[in-house]
C-alpha positions in Angstrom: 102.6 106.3 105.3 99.6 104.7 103.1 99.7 101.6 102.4 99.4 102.3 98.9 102.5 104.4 98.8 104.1 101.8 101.0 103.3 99.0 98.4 104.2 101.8 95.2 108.0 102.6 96.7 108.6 98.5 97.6 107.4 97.6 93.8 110.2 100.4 92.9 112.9 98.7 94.9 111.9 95.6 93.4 111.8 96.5 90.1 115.3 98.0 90.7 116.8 94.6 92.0 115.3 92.5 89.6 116.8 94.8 87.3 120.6 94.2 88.6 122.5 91.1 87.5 121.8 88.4 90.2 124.9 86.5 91.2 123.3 83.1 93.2 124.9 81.6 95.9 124.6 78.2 96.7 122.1 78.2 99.1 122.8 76.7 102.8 121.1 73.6 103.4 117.4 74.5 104.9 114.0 73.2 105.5 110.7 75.1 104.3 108.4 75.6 106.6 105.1 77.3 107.5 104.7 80.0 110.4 101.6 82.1 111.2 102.8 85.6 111.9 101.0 88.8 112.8 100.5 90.7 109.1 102.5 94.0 110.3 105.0 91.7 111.8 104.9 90.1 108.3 105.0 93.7 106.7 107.7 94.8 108.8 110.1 91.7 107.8 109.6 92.4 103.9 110.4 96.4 104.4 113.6 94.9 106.4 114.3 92.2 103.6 113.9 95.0 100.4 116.1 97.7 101.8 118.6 95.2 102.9 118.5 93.9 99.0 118.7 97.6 98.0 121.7 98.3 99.7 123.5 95.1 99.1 122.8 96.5 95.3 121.9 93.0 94.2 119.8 89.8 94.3 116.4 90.0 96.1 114.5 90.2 99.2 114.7 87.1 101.4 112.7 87.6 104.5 113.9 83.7 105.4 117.6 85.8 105.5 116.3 88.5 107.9 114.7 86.0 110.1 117.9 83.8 110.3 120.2 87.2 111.0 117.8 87.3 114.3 117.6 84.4 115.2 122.0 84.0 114.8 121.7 87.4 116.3 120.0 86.1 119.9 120.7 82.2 119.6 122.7 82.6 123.5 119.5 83.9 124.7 117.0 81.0 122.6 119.3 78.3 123.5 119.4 78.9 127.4 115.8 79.4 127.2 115.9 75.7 126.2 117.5 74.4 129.0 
């Protein structure tokens, strides 16, 4: 796939979120932060982060949300890599 169709079909998904009524939630308390990933890493998340919007039907992409899924997903594994 292009990257030019790539970026066409997400500015369609967008458009189509930011069209729905938004209903916030009170967001959970967080820190922002800074991380250097690879840019198809970075691409990846965002793809993730719009379809997961588009099938919720509502608000929009969070790739913070995707990352934090993963992260809740494997936190066994990160934690007893701590220790």
């Amino acid at each position: 796939m292009s990257k030019r169709r790539s970026l066409a079909e997400t500015h369609q998904v967008v458009t189509k979120i930011t069209a729905a009524p938004a209903t916030r939630q009170p967001a959970a308390p967080g820190t922002v932060t800074a991380i250097n990933l690879p840019s198809d890493v970075l691409e990846l998340l965002r793809m993730v982060a719009i379809k997961r919007a588009a099938r919720a039907g509502k608000g929009r992409p969070s790739v913070s949300a995707v990352i934090t899924d993963l992260v809740e997903k494997h936190r066994h594994e990160l934690q007893h890599e701590v220790q």
